[in-house]
Backbone as a ProteinNet text record, in pm:
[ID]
protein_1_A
[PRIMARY]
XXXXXXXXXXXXXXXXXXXXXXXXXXXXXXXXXXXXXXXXXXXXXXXXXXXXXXXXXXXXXXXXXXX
[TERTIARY]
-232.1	-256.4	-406.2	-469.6	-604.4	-663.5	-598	-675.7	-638.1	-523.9	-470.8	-606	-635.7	-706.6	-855.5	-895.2	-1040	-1043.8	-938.4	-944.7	-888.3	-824.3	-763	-646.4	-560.5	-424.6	-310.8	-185.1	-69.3	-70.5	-0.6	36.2	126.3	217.9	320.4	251.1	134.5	88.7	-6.6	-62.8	-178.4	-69.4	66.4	132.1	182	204.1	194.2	173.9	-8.9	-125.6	-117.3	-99.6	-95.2	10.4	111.9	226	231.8	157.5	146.2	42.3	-113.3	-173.1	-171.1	-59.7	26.3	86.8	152.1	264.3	165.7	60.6	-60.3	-77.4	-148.8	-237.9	-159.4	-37.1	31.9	93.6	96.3	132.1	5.2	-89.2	-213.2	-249.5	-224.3	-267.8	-188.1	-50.7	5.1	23.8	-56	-142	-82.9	-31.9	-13.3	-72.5	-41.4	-171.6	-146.3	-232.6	-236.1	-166	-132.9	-9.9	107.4	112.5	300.4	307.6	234.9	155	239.8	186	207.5	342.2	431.6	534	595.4	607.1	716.7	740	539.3	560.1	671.8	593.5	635	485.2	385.4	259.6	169	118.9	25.4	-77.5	-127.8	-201.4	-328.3	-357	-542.1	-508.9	-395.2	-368	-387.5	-327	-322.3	-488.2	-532.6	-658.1	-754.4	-729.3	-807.4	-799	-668.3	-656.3	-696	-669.5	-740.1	-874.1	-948.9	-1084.9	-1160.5	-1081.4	-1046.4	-1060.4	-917.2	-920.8	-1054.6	-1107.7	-1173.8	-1353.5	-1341.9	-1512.9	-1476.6	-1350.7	-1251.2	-1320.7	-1289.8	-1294	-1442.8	-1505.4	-1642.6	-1736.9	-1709.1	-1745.9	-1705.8	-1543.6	-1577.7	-1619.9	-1648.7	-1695.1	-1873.1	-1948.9	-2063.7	-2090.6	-1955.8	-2019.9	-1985.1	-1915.8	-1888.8	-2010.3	-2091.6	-2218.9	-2329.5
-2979.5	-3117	-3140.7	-3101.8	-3146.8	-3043.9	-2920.9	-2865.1	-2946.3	-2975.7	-3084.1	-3209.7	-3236.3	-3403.9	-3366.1	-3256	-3176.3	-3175.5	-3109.4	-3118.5	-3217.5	-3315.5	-3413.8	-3364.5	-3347.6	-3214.3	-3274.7	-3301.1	-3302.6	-3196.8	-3214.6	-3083.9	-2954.4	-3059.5	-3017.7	-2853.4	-2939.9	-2856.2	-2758.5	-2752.1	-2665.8	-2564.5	-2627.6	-2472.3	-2401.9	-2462.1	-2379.2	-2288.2	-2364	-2237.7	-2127.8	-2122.6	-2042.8	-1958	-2003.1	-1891.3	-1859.4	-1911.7	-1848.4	-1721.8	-1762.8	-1703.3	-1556.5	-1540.5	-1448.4	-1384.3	-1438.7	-1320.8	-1244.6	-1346.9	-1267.4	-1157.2	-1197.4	-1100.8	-960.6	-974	-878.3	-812	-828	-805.3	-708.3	-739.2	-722.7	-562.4	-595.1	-497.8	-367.4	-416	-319.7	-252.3	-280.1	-236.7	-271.5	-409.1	-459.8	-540	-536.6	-580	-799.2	-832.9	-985.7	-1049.2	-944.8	-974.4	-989.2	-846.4	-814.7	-927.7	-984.5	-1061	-1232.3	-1233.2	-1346.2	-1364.6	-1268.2	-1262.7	-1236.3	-1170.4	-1218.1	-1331.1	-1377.6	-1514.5	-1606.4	-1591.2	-1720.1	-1794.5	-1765.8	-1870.5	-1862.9	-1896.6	-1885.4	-1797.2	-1710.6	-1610.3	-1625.3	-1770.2	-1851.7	-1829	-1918.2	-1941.1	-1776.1	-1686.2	-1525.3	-1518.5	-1532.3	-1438.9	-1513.2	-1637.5	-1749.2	-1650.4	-1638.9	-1598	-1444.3	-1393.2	-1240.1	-1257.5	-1304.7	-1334.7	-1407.9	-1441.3	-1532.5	-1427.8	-1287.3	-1191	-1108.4	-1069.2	-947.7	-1037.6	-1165.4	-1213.8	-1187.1	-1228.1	-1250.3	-1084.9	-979.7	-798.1	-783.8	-851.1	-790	-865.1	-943.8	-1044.6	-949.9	-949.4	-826.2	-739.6	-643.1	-502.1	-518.3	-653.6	-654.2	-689.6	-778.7	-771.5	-679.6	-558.4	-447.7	-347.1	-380.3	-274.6	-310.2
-1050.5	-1084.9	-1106.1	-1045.1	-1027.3	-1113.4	-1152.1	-1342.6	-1440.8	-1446.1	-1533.4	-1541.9	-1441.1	-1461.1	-1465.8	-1466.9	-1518.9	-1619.6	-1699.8	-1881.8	-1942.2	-1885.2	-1959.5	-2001.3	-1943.4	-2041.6	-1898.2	-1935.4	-1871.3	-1742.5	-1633	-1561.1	-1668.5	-1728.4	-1790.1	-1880.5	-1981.9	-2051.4	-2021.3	-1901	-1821.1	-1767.8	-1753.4	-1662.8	-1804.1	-1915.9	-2035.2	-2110.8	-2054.9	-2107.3	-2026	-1895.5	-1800.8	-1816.7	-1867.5	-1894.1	-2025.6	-2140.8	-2244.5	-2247.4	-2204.6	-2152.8	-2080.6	-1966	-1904.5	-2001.3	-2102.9	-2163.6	-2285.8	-2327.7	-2409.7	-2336.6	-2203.5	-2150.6	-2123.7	-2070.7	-2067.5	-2145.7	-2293.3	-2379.3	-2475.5	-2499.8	-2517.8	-2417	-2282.5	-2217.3	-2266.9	-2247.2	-2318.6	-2435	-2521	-2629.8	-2753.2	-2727.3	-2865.9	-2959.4	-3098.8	-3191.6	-3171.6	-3224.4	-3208.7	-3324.4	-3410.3	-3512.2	-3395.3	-3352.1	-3263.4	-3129.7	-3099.2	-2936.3	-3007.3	-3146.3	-3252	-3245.8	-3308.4	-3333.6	-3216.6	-3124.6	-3008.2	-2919.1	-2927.8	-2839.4	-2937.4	-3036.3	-3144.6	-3134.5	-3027.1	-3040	-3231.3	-3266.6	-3430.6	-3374.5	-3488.9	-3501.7	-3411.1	-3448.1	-3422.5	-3253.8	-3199.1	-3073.9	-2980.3	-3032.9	-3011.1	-2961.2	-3097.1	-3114.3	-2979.6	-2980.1	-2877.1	-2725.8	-2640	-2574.6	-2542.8	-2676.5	-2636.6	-2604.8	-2687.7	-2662.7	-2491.8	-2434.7	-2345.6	-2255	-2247	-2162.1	-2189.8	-2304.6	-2349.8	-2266.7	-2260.2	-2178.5	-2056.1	-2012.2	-1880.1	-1814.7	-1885	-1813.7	-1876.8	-2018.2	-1956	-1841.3	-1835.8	-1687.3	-1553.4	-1519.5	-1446.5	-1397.9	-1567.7	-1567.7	-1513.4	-1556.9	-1536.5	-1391.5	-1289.5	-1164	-1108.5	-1158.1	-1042.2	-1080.6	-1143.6	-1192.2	-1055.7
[MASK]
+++++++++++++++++++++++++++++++++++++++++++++++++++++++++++++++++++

């Protein structure tokens, strides 16, 4: 609730992103292209590419505090 009323966005639609988000990320990891990620969610190409980008700052952020 209270991410919801940070961005201005429904509960409804914040648990959304979070599970759209999830099936990217896991999907992605498993080494699929952002065409195939596209087409199984059903999410649009733009929406895909958003989230990969999302994970790929997400692990170099990571990778730079475990240095």
């Amino acid at each position: 609730m209270e991410n919801a009323r940070l961005i201005d966005h429904s509960p409804k639609s914040v648990d959304r992103y979070i599970k759209d988000g999830t099936r990217v990320e896991k999907l992605y990891e498993t080494g699929y292209t952002e065409w195939e990620i596209s087409f199984f969610t059903g999410l649009p190409g733009y929406v895909v590419k958003q989230y990969v980008e999302m994970i790929e700052e997400f692990k170099k952020k990571e990778e730079e505090q475990s240095r």
